[in-house]
Residue frames as qw, qx, qy, qz and C-alpha x, y, z in Angstrom:
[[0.116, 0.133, 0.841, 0.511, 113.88, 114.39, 69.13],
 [0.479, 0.226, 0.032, -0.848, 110.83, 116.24, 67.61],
 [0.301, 0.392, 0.856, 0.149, 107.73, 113.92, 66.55],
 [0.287, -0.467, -0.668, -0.503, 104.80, 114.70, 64.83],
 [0.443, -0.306, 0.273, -0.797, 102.24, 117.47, 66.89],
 [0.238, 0.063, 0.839, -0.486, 99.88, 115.35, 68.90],
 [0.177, -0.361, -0.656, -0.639, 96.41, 114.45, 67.33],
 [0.423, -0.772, -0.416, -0.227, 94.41, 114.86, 70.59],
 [0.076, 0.724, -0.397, 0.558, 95.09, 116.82, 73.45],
 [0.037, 0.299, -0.829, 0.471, 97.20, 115.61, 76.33],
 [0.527, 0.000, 0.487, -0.697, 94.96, 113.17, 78.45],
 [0.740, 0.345, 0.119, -0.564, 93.51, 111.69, 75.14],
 [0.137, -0.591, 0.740, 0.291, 96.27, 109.32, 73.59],
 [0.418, -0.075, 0.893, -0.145, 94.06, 106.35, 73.69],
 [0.517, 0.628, 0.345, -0.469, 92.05, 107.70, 71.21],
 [0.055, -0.713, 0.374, 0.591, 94.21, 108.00, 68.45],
 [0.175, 0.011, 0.906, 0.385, 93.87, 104.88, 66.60],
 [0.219, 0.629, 0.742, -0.077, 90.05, 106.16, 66.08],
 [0.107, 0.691, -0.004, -0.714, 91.33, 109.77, 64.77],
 [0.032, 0.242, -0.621, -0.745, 91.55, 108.87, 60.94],
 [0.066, -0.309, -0.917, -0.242, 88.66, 107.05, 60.80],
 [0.283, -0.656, -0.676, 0.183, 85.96, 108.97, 63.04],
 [0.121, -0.652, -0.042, 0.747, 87.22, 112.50, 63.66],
 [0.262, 0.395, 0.484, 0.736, 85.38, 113.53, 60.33],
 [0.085, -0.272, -0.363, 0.887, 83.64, 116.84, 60.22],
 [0.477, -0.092, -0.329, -0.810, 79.87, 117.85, 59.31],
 [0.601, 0.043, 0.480, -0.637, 76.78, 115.99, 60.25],
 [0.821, 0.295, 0.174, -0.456, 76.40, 114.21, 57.02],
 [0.493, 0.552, -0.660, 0.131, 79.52, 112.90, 56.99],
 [0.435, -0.296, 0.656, -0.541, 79.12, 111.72, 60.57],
 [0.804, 0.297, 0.221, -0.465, 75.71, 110.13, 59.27],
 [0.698, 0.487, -0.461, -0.252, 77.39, 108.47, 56.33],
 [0.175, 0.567, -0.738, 0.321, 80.13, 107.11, 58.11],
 [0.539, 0.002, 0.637, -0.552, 77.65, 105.34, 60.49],
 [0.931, 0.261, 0.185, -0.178, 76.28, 103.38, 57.60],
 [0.616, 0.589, -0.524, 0.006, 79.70, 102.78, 56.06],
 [0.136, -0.535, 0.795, -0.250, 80.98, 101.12, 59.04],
 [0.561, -0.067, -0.804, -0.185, 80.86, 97.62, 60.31],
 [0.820, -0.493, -0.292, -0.010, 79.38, 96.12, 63.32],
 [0.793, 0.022, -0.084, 0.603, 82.78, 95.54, 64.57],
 [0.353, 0.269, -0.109, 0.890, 84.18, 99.12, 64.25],
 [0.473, -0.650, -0.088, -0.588, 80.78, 101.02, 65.63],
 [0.822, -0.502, -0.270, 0.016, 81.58, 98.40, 68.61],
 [0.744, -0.100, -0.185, 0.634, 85.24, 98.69, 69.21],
 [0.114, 0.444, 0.087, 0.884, 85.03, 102.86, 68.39],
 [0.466, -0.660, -0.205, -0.553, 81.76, 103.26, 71.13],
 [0.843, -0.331, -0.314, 0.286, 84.03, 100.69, 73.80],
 [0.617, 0.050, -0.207, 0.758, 86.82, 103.11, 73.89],
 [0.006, 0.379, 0.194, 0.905, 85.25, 106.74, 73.05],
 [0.495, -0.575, -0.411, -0.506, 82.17, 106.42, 75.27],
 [0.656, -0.601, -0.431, 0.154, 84.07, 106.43, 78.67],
 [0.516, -0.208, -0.119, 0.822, 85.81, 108.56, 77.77],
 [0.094, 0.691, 0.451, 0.557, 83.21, 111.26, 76.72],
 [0.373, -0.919, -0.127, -0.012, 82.90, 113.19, 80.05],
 [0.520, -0.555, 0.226, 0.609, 86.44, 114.15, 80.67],
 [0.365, 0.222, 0.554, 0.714, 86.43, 115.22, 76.73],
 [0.192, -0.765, -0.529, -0.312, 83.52, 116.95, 77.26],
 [0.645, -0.598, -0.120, 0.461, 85.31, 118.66, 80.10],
 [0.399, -0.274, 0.403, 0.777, 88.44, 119.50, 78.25],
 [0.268, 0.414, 0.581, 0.648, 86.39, 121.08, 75.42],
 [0.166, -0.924, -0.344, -0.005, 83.72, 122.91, 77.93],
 [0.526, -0.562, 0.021, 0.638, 87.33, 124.15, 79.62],
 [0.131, -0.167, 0.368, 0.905, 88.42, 126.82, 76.16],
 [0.378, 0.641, 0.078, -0.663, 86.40, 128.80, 74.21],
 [0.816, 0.434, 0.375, -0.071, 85.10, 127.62, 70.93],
 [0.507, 0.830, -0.214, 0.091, 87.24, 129.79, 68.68],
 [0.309, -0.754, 0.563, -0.134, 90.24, 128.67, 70.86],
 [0.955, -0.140, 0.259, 0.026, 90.33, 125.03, 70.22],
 [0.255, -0.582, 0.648, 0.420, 93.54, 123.78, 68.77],
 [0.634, 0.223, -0.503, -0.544, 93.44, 121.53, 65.90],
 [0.100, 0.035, -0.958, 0.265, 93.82, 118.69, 68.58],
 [0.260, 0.075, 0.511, -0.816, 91.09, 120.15, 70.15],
 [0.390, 0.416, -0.364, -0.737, 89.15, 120.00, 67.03],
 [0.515, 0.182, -0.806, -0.230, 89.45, 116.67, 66.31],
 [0.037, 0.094, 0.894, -0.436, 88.63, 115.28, 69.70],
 [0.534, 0.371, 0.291, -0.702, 85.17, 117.50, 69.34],
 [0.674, 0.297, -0.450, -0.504, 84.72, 115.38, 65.90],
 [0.362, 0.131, -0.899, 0.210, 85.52, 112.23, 67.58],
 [0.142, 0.174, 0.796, -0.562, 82.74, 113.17, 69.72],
 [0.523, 0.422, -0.133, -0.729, 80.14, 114.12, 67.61],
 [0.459, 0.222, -0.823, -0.251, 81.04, 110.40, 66.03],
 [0.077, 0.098, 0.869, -0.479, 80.61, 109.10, 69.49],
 [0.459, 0.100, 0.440, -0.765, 77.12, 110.44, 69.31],
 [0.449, 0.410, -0.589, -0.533, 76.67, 108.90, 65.93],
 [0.396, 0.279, -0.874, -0.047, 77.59, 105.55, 66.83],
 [0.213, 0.014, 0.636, -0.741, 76.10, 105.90, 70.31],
 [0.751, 0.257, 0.016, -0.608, 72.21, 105.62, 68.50],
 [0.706, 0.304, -0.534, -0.353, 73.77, 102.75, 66.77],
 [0.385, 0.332, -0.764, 0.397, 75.13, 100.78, 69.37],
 [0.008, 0.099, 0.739, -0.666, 72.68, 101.37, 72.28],
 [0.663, 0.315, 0.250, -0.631, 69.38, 102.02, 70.64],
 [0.777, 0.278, -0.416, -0.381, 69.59, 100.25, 67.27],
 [0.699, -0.250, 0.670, -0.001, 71.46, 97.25, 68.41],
 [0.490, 0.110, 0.807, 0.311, 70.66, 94.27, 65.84],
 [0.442, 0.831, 0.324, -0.094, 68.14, 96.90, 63.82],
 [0.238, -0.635, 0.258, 0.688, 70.91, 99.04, 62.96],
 [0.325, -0.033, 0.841, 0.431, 71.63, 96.97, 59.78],
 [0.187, 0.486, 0.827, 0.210, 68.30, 96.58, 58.81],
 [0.142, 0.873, 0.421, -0.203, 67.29, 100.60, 59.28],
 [0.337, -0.557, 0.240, 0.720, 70.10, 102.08, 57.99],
 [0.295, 0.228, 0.698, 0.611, 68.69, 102.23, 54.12],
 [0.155, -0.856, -0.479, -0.118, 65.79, 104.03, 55.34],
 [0.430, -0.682, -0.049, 0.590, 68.23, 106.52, 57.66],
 [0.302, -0.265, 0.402, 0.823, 70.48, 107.16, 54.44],
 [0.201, 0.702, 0.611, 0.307, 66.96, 107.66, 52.35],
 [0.316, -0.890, -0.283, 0.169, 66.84, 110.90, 54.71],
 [0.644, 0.446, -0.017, 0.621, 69.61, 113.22, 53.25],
 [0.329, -0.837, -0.093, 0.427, 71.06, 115.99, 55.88],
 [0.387, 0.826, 0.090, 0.400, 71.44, 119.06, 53.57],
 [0.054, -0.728, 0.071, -0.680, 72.42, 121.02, 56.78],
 [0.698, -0.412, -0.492, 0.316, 73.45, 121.13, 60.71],
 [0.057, 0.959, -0.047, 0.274, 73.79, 124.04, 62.65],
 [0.518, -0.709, 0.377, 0.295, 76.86, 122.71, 63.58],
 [0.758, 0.041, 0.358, 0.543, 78.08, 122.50, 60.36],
 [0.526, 0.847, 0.013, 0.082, 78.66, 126.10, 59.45],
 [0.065, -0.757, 0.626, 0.177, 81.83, 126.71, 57.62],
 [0.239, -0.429, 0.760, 0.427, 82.08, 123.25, 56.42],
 [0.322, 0.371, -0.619, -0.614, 81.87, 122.05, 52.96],
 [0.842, 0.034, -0.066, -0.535, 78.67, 119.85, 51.47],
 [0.540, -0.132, 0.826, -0.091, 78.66, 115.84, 51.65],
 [0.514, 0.249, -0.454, -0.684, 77.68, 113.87, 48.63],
 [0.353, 0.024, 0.914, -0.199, 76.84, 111.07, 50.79]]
């Protein structure tokens, strides 16, 4: 019986319930996402994703950029969230809330990891 390809690669399974939500792509989508979330989801997304960051970090160092799969892909957005969430979660803490109007004042036009993808209208 064929399923549905894999969303992350082998190794990463546990992640999956955090690919539709988190594995977005660009910097100011990242950013947005981080003020659209709740408590709650920044917590439950940084519990899983954040021990698992070195062995992901691994598996990504392990292929060449232009090689990733589209699993691949997604994990590397799922990290890039991680880092996102990571500032919220372990530096802001209880500020998070309370700076995040001032963060989203600060529009991100640009990332030099975002070339190739398409603007935000956060």
């Amino acid at each position: 019986m064929s399923g549905a390809p894999p969303l992350l690669p082998a190794g990463f399974g546990d992640l999956e319930p955090f690919v539709s939500r988190w594995a977005v792509d660009g910097t100011a989508r990242r950013a947005a996402l981080r003020s659209a979330s709740t408590v709650a989801e920044r917590e439950a997304f940084f519990a899983a994703a954040g021990p698992r960051l070195d062995d992901a970090l691994a598996s990504l160092d392990a292929k060449a950029f232009a090689a990733y799969s589209p699993a691949d892909q997604r994990l590397m957005d799922l990290m890039l969230s991680l880092a996102h969430v990571a500032l919220a979660v372990e530096i802001q803490g209880p500020d998070e809330v309370r700076s995040a109007p001032w963060r989203d004042r600060m529009r991100i036009d640009r990332s030099t990891a975002d070339e190739g993808v398409r603007p935000c209208s956060n």
